[in-house]
N, CA, C and O atoms as CSV, one atom per row, in Angstrom:
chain,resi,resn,atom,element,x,y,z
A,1,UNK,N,N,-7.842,5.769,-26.990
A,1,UNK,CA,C,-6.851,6.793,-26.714
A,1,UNK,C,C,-6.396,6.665,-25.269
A,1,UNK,O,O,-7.108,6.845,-24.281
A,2,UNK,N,N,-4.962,6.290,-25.284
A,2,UNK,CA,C,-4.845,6.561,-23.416
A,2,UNK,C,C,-4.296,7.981,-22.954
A,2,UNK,O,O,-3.633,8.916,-23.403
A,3,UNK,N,N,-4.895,7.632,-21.905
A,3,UNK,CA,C,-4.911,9.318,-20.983
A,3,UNK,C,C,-3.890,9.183,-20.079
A,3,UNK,O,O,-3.322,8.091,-20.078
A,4,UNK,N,N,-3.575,9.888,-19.433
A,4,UNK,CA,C,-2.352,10.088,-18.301
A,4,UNK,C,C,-2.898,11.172,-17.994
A,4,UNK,O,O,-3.760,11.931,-18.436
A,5,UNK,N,N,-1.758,11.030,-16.576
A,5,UNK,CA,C,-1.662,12.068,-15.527
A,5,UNK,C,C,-0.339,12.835,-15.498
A,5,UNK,O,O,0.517,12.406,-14.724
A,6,UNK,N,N,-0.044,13.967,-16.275
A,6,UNK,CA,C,1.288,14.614,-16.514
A,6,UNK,C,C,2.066,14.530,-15.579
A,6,UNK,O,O,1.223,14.381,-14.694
A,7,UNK,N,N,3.150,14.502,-14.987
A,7,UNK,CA,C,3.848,15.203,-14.075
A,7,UNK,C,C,3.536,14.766,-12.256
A,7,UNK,O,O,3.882,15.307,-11.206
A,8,UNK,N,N,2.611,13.366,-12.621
A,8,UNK,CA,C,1.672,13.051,-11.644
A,8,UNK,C,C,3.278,12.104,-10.863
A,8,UNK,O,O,3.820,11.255,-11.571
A,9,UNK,N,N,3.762,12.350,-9.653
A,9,UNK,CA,C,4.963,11.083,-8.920
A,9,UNK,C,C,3.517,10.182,-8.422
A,9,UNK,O,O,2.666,11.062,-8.299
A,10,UNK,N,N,3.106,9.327,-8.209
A,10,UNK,CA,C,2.432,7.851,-8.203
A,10,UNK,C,C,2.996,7.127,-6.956
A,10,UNK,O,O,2.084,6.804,-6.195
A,11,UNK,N,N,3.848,6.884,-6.655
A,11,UNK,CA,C,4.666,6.208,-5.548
A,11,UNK,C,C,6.324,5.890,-5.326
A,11,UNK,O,O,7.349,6.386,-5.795
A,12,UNK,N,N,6.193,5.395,-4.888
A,12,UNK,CA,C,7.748,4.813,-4.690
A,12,UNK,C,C,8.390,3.925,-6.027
A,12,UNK,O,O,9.514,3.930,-6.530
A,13,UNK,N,N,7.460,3.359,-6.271
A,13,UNK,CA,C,7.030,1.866,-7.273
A,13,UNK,C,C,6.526,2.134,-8.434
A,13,UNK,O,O,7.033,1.467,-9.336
A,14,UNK,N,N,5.560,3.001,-8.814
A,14,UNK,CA,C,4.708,3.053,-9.586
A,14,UNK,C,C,5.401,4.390,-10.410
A,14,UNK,O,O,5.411,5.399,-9.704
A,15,UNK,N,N,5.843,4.528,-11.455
A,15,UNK,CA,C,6.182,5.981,-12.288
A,15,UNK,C,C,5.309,6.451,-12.897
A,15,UNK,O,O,5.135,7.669,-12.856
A,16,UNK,N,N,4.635,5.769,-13.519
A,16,UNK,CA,C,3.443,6.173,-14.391
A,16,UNK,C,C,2.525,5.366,-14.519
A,16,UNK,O,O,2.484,4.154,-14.308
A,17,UNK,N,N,1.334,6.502,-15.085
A,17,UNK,CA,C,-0.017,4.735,-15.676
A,17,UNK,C,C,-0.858,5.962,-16.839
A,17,UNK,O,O,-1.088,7.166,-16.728
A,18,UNK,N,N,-1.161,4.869,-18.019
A,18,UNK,CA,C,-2.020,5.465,-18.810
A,18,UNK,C,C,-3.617,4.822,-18.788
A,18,UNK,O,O,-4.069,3.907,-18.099
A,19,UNK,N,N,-3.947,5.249,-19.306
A,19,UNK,CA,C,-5.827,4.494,-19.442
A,19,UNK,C,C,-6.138,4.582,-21.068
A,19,UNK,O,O,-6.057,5.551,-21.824
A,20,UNK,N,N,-6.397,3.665,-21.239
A,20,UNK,CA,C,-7.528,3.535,-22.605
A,20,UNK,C,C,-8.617,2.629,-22.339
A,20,UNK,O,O,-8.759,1.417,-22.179
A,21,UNK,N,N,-9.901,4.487,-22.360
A,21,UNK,CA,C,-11.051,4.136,-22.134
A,21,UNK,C,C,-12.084,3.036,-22.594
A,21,UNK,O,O,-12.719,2.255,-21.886
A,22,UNK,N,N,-12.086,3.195,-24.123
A,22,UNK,CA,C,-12.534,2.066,-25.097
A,22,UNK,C,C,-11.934,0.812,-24.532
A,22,UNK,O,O,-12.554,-0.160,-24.102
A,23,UNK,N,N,-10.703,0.970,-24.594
A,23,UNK,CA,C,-10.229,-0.891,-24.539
A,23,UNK,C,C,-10.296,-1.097,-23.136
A,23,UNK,O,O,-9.892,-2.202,-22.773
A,24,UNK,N,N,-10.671,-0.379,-22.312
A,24,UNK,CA,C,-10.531,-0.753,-20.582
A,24,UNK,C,C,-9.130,-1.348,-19.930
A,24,UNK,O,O,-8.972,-2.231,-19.087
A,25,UNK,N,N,-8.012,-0.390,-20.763
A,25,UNK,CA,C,-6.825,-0.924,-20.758
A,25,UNK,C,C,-5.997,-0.190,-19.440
A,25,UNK,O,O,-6.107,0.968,-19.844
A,26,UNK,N,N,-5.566,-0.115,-18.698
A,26,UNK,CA,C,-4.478,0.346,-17.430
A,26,UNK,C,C,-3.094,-0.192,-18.123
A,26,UNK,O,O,-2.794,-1.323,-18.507
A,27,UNK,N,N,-2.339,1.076,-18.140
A,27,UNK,CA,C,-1.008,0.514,-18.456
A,27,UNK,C,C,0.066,1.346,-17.453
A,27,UNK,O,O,0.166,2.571,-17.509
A,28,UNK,N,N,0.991,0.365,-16.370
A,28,UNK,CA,C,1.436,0.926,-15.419
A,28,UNK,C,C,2.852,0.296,-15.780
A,28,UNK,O,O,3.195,-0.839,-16.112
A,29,UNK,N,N,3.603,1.606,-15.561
A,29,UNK,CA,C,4.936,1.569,-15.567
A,29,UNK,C,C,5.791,1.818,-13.915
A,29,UNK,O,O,5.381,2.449,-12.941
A,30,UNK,N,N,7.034,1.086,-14.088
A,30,UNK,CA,C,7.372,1.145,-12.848
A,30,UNK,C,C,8.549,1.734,-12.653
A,30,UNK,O,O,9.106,1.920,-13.735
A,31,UNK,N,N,9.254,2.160,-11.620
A,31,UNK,CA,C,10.358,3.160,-11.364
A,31,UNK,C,C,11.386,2.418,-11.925
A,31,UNK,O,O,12.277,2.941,-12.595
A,32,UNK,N,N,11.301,0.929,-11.632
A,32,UNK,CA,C,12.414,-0.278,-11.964
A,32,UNK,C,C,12.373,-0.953,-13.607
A,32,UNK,O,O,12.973,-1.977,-13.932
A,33,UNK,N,N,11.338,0.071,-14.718
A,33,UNK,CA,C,11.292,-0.320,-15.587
A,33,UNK,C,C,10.316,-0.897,-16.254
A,33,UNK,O,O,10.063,-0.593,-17.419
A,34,UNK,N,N,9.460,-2.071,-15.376
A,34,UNK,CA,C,8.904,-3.136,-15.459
A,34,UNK,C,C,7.625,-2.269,-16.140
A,34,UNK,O,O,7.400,-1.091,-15.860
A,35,UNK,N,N,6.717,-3.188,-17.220
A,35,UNK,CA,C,5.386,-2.407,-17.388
A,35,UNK,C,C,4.457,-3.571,-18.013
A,35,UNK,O,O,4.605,-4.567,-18.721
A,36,UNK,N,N,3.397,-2.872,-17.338
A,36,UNK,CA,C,2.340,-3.888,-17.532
A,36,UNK,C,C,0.743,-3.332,-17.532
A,36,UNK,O,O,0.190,-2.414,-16.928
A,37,UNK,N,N,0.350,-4.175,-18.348
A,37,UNK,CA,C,-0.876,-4.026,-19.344
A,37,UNK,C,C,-2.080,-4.459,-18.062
A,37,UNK,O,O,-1.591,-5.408,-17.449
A,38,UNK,N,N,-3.155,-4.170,-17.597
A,38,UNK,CA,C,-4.339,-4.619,-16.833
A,38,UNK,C,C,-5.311,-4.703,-17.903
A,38,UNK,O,O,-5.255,-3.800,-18.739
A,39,UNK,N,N,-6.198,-5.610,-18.051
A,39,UNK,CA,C,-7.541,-5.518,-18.474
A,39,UNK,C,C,-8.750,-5.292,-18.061
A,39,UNK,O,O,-9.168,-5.538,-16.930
A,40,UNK,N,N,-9.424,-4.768,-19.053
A,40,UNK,CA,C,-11.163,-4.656,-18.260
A,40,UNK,C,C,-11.316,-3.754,-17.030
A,40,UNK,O,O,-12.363,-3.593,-16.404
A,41,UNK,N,N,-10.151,-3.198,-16.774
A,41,UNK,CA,C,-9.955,-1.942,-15.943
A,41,UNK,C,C,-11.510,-1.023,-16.042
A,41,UNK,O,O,-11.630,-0.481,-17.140
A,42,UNK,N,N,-12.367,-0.843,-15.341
A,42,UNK,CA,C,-13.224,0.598,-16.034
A,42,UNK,C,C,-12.653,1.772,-15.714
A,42,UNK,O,O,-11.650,2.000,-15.037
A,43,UNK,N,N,-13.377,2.474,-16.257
A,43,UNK,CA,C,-12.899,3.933,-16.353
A,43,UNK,C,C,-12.722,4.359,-14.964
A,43,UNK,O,O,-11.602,4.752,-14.640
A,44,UNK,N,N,-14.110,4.330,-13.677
A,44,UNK,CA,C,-14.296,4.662,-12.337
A,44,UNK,C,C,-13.366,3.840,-11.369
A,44,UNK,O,O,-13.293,4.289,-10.225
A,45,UNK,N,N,-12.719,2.825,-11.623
A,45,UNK,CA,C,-11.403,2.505,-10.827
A,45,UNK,C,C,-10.625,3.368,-11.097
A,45,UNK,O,O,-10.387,4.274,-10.299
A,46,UNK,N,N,-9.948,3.265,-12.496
A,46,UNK,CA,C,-8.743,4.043,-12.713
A,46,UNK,C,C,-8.962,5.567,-12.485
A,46,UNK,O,O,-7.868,6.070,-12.230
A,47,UNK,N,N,-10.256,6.772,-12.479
A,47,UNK,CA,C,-10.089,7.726,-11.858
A,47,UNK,C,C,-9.962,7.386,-10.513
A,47,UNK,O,O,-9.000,8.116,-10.273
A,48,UNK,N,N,-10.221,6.781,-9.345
A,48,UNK,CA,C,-10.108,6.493,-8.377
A,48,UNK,C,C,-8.530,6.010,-7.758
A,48,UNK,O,O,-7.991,6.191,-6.666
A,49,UNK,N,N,-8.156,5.410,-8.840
A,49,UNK,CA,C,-6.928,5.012,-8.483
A,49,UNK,C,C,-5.592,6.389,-8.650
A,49,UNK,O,O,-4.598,6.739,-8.013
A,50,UNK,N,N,-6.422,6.888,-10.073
A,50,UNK,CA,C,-5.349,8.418,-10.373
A,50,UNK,C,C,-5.168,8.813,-8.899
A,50,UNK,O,O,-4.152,8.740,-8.208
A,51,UNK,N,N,-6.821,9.398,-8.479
A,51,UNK,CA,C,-6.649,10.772,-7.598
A,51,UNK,C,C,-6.907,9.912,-6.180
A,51,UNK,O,O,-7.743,10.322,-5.375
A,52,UNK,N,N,-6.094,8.633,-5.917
A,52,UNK,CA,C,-5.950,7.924,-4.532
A,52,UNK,C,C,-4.555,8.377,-3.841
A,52,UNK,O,O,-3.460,7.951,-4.205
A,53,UNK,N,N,-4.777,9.385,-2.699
A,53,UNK,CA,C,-3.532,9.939,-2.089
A,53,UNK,C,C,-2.494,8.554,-1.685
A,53,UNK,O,O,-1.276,8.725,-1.730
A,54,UNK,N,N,-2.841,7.721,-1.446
A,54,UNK,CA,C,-2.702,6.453,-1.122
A,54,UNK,C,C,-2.267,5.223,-2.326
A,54,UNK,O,O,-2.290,3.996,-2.227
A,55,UNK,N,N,-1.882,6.085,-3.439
A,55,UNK,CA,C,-1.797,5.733,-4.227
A,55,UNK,C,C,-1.091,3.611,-4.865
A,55,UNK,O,O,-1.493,2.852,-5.748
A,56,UNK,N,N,-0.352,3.536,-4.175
A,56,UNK,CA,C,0.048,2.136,-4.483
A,56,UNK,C,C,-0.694,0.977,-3.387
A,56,UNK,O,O,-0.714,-0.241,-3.566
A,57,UNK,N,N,-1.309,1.755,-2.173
A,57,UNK,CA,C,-2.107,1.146,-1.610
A,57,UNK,C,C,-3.065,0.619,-2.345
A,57,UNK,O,O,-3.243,-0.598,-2.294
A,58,UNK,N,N,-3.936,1.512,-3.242
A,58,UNK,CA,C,-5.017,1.534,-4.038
A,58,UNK,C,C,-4.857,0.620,-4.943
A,58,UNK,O,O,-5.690,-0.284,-4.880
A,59,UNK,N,N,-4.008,0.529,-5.838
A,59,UNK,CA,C,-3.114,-0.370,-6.628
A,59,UNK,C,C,-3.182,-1.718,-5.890
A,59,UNK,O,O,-4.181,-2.401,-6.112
A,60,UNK,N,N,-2.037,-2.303,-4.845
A,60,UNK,CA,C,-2.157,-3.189,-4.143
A,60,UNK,C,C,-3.762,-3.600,-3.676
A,60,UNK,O,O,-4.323,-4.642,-4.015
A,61,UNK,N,N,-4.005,-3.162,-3.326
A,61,UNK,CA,C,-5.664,-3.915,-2.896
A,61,UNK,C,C,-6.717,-4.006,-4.373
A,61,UNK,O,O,-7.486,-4.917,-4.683
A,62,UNK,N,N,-6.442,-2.803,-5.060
A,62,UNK,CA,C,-7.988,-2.791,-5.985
A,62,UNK,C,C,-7.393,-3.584,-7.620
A,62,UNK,O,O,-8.095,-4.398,-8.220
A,63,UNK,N,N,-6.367,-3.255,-7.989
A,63,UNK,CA,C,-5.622,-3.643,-8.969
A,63,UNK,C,C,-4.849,-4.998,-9.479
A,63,UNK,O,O,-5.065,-5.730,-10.445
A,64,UNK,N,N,-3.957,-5.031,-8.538
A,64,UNK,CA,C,-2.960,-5.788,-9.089
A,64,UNK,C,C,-3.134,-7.133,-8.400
A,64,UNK,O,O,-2.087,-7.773,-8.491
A,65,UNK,N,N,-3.824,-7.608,-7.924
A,65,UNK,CA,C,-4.372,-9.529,-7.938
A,65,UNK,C,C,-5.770,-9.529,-8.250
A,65,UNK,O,O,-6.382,-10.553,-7.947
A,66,UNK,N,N,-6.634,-8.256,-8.988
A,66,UNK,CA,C,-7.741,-8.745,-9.534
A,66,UNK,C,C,-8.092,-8.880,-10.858
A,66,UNK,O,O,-9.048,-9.575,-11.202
A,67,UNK,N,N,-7.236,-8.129,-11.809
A,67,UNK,CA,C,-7.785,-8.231,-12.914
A,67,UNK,C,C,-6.033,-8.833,-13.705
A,67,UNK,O,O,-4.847,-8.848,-13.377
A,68,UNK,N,N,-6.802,-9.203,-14.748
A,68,UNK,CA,C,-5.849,-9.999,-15.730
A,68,UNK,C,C,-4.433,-9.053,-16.485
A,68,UNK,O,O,-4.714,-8.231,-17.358
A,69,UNK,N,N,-3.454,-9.187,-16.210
A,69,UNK,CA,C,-2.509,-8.641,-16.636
A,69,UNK,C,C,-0.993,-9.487,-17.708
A,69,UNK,O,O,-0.647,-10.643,-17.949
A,70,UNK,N,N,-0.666,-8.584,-17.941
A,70,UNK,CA,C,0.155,-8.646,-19.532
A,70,UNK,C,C,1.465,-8.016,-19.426
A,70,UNK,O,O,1.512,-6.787,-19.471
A,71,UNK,N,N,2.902,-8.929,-19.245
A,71,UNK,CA,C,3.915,-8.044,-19.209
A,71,UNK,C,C,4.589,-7.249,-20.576
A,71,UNK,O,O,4.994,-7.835,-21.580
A,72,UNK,N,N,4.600,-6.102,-20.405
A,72,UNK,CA,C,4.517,-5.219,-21.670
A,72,UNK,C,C,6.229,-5.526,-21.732
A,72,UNK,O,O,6.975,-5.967,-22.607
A,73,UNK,N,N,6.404,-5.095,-20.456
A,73,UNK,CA,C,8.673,-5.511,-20.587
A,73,UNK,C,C,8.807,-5.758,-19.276
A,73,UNK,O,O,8.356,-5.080,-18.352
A,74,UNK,N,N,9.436,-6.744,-19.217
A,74,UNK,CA,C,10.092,-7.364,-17.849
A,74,UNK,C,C,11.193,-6.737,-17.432
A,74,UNK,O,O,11.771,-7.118,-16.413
């Protein structure tokens, strides 16, 4: 089941992201459209990443050149 953050603005970049816990899935959508699938995400990043005031920082360093990703739409 993925979870979200309602009503949550994320960054400049970032519009949204869901989680599915079971599949260790991150799915981040972007202001420009773009969306994409992370794997093997755990659960304790992605709360960390939700409630990171710093939010695309968090992303940029912990996320997006470490784990394996999937373009959902270009």
């Amino acid at each position: 089941m993925l979870k979200d953050n309602p009503g949550a603005v994320l960054s400049a970049s970032i519009a949204d992201i869901l989680y599915d816990e079971k599949e260790e899935l991150l799915l981040v959508s972007y202001t420009n459209g773009k969306v994409e699938e992370f794997y093997g995400v755990i659960k304790e990043m992605y709360e960390e990443f939700r409630n990171s005031f710093f939010r695309e920082k968090y992303f940029n360093d912990y996320i997006k050149n470490v784990y394996d990703f999937y373009f959902v739409r270009a």
